[in-house]
C-alpha positions in Angstrom: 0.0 0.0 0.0 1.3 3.3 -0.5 0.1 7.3 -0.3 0.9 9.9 -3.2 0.8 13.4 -3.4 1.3 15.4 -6.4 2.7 19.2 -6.4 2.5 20.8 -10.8 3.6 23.6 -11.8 5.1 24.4 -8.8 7.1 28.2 -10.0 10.9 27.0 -8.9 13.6 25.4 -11.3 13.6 21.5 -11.0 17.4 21.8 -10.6 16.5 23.0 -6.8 14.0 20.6 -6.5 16.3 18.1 -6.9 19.1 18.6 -4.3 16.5 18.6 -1.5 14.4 15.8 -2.8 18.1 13.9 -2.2 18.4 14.9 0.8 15.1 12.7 2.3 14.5 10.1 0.1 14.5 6.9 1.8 13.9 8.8 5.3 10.9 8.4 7.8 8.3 11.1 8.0 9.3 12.3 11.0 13.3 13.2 9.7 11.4 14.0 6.3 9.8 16.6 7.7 12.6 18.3 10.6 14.8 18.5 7.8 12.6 20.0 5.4 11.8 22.9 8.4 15.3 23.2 9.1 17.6 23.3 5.5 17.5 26.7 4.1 16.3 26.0 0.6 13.4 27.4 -1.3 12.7 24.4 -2.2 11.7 23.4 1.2 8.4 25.2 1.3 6.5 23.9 -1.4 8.4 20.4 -0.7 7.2 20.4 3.3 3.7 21.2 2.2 3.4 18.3 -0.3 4.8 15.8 2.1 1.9 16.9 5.2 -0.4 16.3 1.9 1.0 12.8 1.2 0.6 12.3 5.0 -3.0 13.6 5.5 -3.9 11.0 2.1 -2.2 8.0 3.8 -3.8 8.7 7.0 -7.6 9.3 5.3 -7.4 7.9 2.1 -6.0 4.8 3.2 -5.7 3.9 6.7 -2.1 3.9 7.2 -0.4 4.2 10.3 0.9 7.3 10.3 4.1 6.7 12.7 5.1 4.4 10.1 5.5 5.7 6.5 8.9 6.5 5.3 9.3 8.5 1.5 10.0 5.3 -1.0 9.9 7.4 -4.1 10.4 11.4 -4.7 11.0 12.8 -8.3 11.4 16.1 -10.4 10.6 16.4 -13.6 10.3 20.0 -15.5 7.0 21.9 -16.5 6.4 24.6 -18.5 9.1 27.3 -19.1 7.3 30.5 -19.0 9.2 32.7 -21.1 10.1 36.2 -20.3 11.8 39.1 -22.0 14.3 41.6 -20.4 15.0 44.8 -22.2 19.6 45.0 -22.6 21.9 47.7 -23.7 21.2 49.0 -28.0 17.6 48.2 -28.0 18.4 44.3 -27.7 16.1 42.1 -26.0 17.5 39.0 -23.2 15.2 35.9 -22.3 14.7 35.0 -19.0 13.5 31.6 -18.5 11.3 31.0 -15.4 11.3 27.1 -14.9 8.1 25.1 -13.7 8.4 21.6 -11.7 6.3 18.9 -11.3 7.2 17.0 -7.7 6.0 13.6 -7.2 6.2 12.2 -3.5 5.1 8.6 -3.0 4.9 7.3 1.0 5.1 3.7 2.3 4.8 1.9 5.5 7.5 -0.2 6.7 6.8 -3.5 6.9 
């Protein structure tokens, strides 16, 4: 049995994601979630909020035991680049790229 939560189009470069989703993959909840609140990372936010959601599904969706899901899977993949335009030096124009992820967080209970 295992819990998912999905976070799309969350407005932070998947690059970011990535180094935090490293950081507790394979961990219990519990660490899960003290080292999200305590790695200073922008990531974090958006990454503490989607595991309490993966948490709150286990717990009501499908009668896990909350005390004893760990993170089995966590993934990154990119959304949509929104494009946007800066104005440069001799009327020239520079793109700035504002990257999109889609985080995937998947919880099990240890057996």
């Amino acid at each position: 049995m295992e819990a998912k939560a999905y976070a799309n189009y969350v407005r932070i470069s998947p690059r970011k994601v990535s180094v935090v989703l490293d950081l507790i993959r394979g961990k219990d909840v519990k660490l899960a979630k003290a080292i999200l609140e305590h790695t200073p990372k922008a990531a974090c936010e958006p990454l503490l909020k989607l595991l309490k959601s993966a948490v709150a599904n286990a717990e009501n969706n499908h009668d896990m035991d909350t005390s004893e899901l760990y993170v089995s899977e966590c993934s990154v993949s990119q959304g949509p680049i929104l494009k946007r335009i800066r104005p440069r030096a001799q009327g020239r124009a520079f793109r700035i790229d504002k990257k999109t992820s889609h985080i995937t967080l998947v919880l099990k209970e240890k057996e």
